[in-house]
C-alpha positions as CSV (number, residue, x, y, z in Angstrom):
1,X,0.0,0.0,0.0
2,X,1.1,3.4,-0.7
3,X,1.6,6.3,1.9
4,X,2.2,10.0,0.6
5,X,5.0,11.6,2.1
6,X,3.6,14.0,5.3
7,X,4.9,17.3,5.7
8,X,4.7,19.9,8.0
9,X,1.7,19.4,10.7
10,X,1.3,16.0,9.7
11,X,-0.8,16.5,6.4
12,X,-0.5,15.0,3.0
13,X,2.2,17.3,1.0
14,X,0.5,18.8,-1.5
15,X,2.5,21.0,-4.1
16,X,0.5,23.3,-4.5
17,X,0.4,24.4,-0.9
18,X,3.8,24.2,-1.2
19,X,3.7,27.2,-4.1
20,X,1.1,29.0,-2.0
21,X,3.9,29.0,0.8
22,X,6.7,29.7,-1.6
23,X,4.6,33.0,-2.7
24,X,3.5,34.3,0.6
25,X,7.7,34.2,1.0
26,X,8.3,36.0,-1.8
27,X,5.4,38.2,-1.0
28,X,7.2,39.1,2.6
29,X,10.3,39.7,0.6
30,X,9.5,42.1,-1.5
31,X,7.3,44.0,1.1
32,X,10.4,44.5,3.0
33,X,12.0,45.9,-0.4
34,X,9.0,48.2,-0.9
35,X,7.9,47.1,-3.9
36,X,4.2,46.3,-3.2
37,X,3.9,49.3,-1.1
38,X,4.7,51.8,-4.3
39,X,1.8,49.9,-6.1
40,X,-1.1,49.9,-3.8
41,X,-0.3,52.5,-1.0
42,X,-2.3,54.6,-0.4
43,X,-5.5,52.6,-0.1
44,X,-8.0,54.7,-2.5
45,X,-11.5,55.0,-2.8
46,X,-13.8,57.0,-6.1
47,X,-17.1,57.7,-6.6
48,X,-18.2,59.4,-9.3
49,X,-22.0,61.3,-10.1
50,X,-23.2,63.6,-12.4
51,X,-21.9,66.6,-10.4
52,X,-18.1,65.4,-9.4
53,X,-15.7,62.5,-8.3
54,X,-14.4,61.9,-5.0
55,X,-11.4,60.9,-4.1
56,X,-10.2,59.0,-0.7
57,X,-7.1,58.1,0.4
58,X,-5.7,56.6,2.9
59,X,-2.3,58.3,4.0
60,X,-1.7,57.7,8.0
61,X,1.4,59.9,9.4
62,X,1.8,61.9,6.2
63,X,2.1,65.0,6.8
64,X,-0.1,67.3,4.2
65,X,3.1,69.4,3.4
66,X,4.5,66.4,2.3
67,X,1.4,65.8,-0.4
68,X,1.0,67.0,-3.7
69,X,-2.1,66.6,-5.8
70,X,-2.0,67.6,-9.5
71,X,-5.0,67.3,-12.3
72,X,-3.9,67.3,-15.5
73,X,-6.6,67.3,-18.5
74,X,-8.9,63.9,-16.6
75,X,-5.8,62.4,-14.7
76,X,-5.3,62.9,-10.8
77,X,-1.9,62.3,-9.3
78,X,-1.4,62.3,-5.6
79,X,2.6,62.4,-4.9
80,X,3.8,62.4,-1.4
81,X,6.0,60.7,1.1
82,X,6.6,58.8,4.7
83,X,9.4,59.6,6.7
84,X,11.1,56.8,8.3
85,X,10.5,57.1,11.6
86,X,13.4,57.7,14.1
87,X,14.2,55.6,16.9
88,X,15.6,56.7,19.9
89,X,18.9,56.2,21.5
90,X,18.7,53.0,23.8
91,X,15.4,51.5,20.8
92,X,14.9,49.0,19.2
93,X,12.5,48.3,16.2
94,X,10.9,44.7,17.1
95,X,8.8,45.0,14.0
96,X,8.3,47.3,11.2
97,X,5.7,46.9,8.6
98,X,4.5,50.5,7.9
99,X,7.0,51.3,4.4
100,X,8.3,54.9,4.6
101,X,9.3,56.5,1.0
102,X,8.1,58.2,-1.7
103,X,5.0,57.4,-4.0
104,X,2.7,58.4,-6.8
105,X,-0.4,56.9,-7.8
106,X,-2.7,58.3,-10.9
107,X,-5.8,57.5,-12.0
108,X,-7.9,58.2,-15.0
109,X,-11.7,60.4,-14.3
110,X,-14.6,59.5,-15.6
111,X,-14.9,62.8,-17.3
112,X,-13.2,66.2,-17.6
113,X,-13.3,68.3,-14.3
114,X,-13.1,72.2,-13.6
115,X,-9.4,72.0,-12.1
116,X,-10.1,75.5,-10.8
117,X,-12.6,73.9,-8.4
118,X,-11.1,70.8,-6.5
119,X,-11.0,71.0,-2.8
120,X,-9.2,68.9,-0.6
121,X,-9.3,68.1,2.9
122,X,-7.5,66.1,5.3
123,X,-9.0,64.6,8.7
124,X,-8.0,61.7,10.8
125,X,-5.7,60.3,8.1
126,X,-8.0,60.3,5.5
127,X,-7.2,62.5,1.9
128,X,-10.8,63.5,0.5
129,X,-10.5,65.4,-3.2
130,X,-13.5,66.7,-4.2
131,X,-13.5,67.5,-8.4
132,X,-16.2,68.9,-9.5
133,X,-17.3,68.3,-13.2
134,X,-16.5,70.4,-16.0
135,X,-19.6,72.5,-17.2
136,X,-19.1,71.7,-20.8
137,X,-19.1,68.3,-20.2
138,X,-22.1,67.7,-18.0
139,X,-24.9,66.1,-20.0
140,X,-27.7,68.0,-21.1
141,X,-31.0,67.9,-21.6
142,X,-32.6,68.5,-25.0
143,X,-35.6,69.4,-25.5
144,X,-37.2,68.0,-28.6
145,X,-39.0,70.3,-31.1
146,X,-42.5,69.6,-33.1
147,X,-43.3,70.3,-36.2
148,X,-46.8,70.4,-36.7
């Protein structure tokens, strides 16, 4: 009779739980180069209506000063950065998982937007850019004429 190998915790190896493991590891690895965190930080949030788009991100210990948000014809850019933070003489670091460093993220509007209008605000760590349609490119109604 034939017993598969165990592995670890006593279960049937499986390979493909093997390459799930293998990824997670390389997954840790490159967090710890920054890689991922250039890609999906910060954490963002649109909605769109007729009227504008909203924008929220997620940016935790940035500093405003540090942001800058551009619109360029129906692209948004936010650009900022993390400072590393500073230990203090006689500290530690037992674990660091928050990536410090620069980062841009863009994305594409629905529509045009009046650039002369976006507002921003920051509260509890949490970028909100407002952009408010263009007027020329809201839709508009149009009222059919008859001819009798």
């Amino acid at each position: 009779m034939f017993w598969p190998e165990l592995g670890r915790y006593g279960r049937v190896w499986s390979p493909w739980r093997e390459m799930e493991r293998l990824q997670q590891d390389v997954n840790r690895l490159l967090a710890r180069e920054g890689a991922p965190y250039a890609a999906t930080f910060p954490a963002v949030n649109i909605w769109a209506s007729d009227q504008d788009v909203i924008v929220e991100a997620e940016i935790p210990g940035i500093d405003p000063a540090d942001l800058d948000i551009t619109v360029a014809e129906n692209i948004l850019r936010l650009t900022g950065s993390r400072k590393p933070e500073e230990l203090k003489p006689g500290e530690v670091s037992h674990r660091r998982e928050r990536a410090s460093g620069e980062f841009t993220r863009s994305f594409r509007l629905p529509y045009a937007v009046d650039s002369g209008k976006v507002e921003a605000t920051y509260e509890k760590g949490v970028l909100t850019v407002r952009l408010p349609r263009a007027e020329a490119d809201k839709p508009r109604k149009i009222a059919i004429k008859s001819q009798r």
